[in-house]
C-alpha positions as CSV (number, residue, x, y, z in Angstrom):
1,X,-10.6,14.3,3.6
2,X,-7.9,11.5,4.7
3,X,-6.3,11.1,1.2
4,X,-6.1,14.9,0.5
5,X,-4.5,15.2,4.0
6,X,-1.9,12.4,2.5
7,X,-1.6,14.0,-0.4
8,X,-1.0,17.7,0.7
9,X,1.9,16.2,3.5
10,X,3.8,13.9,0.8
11,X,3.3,10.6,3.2
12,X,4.1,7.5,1.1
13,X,1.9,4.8,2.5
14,X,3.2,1.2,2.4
15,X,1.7,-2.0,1.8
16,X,2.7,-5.3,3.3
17,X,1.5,-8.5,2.1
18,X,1.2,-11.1,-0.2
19,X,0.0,-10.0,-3.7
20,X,-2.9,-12.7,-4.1
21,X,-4.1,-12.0,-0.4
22,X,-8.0,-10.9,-1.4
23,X,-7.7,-8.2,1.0
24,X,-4.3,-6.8,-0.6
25,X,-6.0,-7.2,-4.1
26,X,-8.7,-4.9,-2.8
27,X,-6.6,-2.8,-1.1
28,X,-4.6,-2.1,-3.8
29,X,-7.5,-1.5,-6.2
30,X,-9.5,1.1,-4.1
31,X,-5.9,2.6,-3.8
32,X,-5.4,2.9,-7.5
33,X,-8.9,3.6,-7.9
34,X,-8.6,6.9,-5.8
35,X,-5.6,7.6,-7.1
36,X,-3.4,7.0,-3.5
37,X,0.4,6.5,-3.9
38,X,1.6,4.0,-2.2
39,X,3.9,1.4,-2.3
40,X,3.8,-2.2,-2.2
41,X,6.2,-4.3,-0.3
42,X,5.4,-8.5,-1.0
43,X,6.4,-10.5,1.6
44,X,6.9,-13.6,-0.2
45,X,9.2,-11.5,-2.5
46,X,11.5,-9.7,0.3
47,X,10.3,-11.3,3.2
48,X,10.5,-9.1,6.7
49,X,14.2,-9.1,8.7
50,X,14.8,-8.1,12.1
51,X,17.0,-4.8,12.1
């Protein structure tokens, strides 16, 4: 019921880590796996900045 609801209001969910983190690798999976857009943001590439 939660991913249609994403899905039917267009909310792009982001993802913040570091791409080998086990938890972002299974996060990512079930993700594509249930076909949930989202978009990954690794830290180690673009690390955070205070704005």
């Amino acid at each position: 019921m939660k991913i249609q609801n994403i899905h039917q209001n267009n909310t792009m969910l982001h993802i913040v880590g570091i791409k080998n983190c086990n938890k972002i690798r299974d996060t990512k999976k079930w993700m594509d796996e249930h076909d949930v857009e989202y978009e990954f943001i690794d830290v180690k590439k673009d690390p955070l900045t205070r704005e």
